[in-house]
C-alpha positions as CSV (number, residue, x, y, z in Angstrom):
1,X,0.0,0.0,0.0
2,X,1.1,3.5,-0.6
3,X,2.5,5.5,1.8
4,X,0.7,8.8,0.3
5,X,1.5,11.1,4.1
6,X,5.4,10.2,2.9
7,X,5.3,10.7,-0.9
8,X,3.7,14.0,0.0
9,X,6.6,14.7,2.5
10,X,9.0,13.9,-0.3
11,X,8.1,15.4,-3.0
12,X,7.3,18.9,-1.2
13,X,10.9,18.5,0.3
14,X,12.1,18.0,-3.3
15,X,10.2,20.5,-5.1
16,X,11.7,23.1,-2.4
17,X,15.4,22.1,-3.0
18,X,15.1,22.1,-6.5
19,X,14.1,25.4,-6.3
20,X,16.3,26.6,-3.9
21,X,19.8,25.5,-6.0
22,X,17.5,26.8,-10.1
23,X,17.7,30.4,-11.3
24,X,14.4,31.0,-10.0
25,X,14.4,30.8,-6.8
26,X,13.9,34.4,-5.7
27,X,10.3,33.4,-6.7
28,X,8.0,31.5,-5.1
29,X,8.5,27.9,-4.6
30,X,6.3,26.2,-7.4
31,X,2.8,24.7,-6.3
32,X,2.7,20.7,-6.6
33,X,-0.9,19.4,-8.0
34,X,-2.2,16.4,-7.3
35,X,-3.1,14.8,-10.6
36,X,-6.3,12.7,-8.8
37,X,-8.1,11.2,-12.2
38,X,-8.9,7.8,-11.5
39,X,-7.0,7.4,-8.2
40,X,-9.1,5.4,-5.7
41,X,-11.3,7.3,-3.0
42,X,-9.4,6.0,0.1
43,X,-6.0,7.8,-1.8
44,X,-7.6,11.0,-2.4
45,X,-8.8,11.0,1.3
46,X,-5.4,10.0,2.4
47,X,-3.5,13.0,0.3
48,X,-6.5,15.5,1.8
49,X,-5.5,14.5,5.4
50,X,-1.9,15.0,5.0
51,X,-2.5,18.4,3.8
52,X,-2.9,18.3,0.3
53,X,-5.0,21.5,-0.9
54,X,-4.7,21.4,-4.6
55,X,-5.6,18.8,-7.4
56,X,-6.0,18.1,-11.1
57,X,-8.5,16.4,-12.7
58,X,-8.8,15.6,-16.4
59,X,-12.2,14.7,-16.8
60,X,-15.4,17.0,-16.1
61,X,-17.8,14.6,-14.8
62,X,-15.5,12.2,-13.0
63,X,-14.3,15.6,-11.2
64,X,-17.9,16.6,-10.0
65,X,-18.9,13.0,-9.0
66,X,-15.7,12.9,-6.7
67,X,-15.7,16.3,-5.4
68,X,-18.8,17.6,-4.8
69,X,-19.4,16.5,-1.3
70,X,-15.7,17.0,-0.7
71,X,-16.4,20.5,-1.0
72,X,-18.3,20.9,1.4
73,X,-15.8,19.9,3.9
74,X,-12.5,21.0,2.6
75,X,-13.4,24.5,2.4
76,X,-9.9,25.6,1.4
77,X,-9.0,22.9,-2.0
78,X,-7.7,24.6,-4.9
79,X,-9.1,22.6,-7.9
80,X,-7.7,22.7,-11.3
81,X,-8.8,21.2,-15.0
82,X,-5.8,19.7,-16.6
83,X,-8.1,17.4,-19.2
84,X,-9.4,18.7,-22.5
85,X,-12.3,20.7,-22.4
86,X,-15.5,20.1,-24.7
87,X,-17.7,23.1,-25.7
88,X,-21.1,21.7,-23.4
89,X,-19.2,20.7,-20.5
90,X,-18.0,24.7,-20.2
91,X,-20.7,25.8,-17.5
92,X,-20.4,23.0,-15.8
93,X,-16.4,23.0,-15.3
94,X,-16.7,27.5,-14.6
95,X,-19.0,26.6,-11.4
96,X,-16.6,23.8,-9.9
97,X,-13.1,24.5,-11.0
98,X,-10.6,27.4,-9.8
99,X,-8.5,26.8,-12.4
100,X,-8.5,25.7,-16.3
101,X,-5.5,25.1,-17.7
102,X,-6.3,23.6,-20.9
103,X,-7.9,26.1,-23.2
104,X,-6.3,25.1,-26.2
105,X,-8.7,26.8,-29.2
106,X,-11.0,29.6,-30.6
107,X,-14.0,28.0,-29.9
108,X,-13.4,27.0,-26.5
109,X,-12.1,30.2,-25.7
110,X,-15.5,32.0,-27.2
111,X,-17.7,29.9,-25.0
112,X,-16.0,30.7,-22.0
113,X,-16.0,34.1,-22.3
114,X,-19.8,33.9,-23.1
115,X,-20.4,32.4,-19.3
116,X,-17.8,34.5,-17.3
117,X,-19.4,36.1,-15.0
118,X,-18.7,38.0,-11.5
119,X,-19.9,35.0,-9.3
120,X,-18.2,32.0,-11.6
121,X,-16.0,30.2,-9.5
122,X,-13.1,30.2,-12.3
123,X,-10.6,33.3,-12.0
124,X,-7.6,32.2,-13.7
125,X,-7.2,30.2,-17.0
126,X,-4.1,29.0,-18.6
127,X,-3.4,28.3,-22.2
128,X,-2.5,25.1,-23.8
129,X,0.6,25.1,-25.9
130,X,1.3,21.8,-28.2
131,X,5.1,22.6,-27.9
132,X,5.8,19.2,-30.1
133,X,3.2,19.9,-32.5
134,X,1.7,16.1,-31.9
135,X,-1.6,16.0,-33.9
136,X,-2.9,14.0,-31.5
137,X,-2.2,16.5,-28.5
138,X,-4.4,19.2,-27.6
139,X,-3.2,22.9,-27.8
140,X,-2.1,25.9,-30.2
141,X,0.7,25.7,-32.1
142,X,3.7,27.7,-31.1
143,X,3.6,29.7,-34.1
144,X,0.0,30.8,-33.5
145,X,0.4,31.1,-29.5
146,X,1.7,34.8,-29.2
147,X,-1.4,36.0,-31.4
148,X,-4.1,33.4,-29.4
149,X,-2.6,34.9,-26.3
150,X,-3.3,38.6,-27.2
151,X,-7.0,37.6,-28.8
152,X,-7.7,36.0,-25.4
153,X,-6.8,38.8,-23.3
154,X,-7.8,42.1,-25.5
155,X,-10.7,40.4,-27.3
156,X,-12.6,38.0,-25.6
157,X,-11.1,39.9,-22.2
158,X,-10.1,36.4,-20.5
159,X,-8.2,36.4,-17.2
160,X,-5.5,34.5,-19.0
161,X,-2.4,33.9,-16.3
162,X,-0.1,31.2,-17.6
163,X,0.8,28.5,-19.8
164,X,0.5,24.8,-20.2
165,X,2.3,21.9,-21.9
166,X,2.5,18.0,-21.9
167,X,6.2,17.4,-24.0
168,X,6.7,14.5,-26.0
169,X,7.3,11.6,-24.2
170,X,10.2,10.5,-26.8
171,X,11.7,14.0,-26.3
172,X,14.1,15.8,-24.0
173,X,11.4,17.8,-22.0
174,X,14.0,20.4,-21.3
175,X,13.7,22.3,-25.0
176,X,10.3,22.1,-24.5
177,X,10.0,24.0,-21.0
178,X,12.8,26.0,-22.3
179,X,10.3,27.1,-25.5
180,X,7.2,27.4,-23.6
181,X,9.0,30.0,-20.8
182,X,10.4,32.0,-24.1
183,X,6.1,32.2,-24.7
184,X,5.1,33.3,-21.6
185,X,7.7,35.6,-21.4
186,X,6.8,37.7,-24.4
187,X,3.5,37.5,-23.3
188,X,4.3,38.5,-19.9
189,X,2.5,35.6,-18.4
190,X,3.5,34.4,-14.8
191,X,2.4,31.2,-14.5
192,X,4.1,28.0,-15.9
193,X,2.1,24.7,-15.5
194,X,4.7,22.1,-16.7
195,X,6.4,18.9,-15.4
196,X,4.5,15.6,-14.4
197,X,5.9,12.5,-12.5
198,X,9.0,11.9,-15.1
199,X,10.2,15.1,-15.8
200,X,9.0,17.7,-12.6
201,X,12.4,17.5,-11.8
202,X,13.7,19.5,-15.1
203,X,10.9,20.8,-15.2
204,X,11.4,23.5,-12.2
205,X,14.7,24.1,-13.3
206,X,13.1,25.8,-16.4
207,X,10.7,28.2,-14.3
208,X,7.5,25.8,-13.8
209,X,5.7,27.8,-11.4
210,X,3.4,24.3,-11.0
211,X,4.0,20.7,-11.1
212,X,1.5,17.8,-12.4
213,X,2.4,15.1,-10.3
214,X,0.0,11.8,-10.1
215,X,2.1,8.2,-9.6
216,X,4.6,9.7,-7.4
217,X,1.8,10.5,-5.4
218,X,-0.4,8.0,-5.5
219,X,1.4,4.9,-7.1
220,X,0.6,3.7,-10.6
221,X,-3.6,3.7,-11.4
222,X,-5.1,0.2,-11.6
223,X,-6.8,1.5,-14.8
């Protein structure tokens, strides 16, 4: 059985010294997200009593059905989309999520900003960059990214606050990071969600301001 209380011990411990010894740490020490999609009820329960506040999930429904009622205790949990997001599942993800990370089109972005309003529960969105141009990835092309940032922010007047990637898994992640912090840069976007179980490591040495982190957490998913 996992030891979740220790993995959580670790990796925070980790994700500070990594910091610590990169170029970036004068800023604050980047935010580890558990990545909860299809872990079992008993590990989520076990991460929220050792102090865990903030988690991922990739999937809409699968996010409401296990977090509803957990809401209502945990008063304080940061939640975040870090799944694709499909056009009628919008409202739904605005009135649970604090963050999205993943809008990664036009259309997405037009149906958000048709149902942002004062009281929504989402404040801060992240783009979704396809840094390795894999066509079966979600997220803009770098070439396109600069101009998709600037129509999200001046046009459709999104609270747009960082960026989001998911390398190639045959790839060195580290040109990757490297290209996605020359994007947010430019665009003079803070936030940096990048790094997941294999790569975290590299992955706040390029600036991630936010990790992804699921098996080290939990231990590998049954399905």
């Amino acid at each position: 059985m996992e030891d979740i209380k220790k993995n959580l011990e670790y990796l925070l411990s980790n994700i500070q010294s990594l910091h610590k010894k990169s170029i970036f740490s004068v800023k604050k020490v980047p935010k580890l997200v558990a990545v909860s999609k299809k872990q079992e009820d008993y590990k989520i329960d076990q991460a929220l009593d050792s102090g865990q506040k903030i988690f991922g999930e990739n999937r809409v429904q699968e996010a409401i059905n296990r977090w509803q009622k957990r809401l209502e205790t945990y008063k304080d949990l940061e939640l975040r989309l870090i799944g694709p997001l499909q056009t009628n599942k919008v409202k739904q993800s605005l009135n649970l999520f604090d963050v999205i990370e993943t809008i990664d089109r036009e259309r997405i972005a037009i149906e958000i900003s048709k149902n942002l309003y004062v009281n929504t529960k989402t404040k801060s969105f992240y783009i979704q960059v396809n840094t390795g141009n894999e066509p079966q990835k979600s997220g803009i092309d770098p070439l396109e990214a600069d101009t998709f940032i600037k129509y999200c922010i001046n046009d459709l007047n999104l609270p747009i606050i960082g960026l989001m990637c998911i390398p190639p898994v045959w790839e060195e992640p580290a040109m990757h990071f490297v290209l996605l912090q020359k994007i947010a840069n430019r665009n003079n976007l803070p936030e940096l969600s990048m790094g997941m179980s294999s790569d975290y490591e590299d992955a706040i040495k390029f600036g991630a301001t936010s990790v992804r982190i699921g098996s080290l957490l939990f231990g590998e998913r049954k399905v």
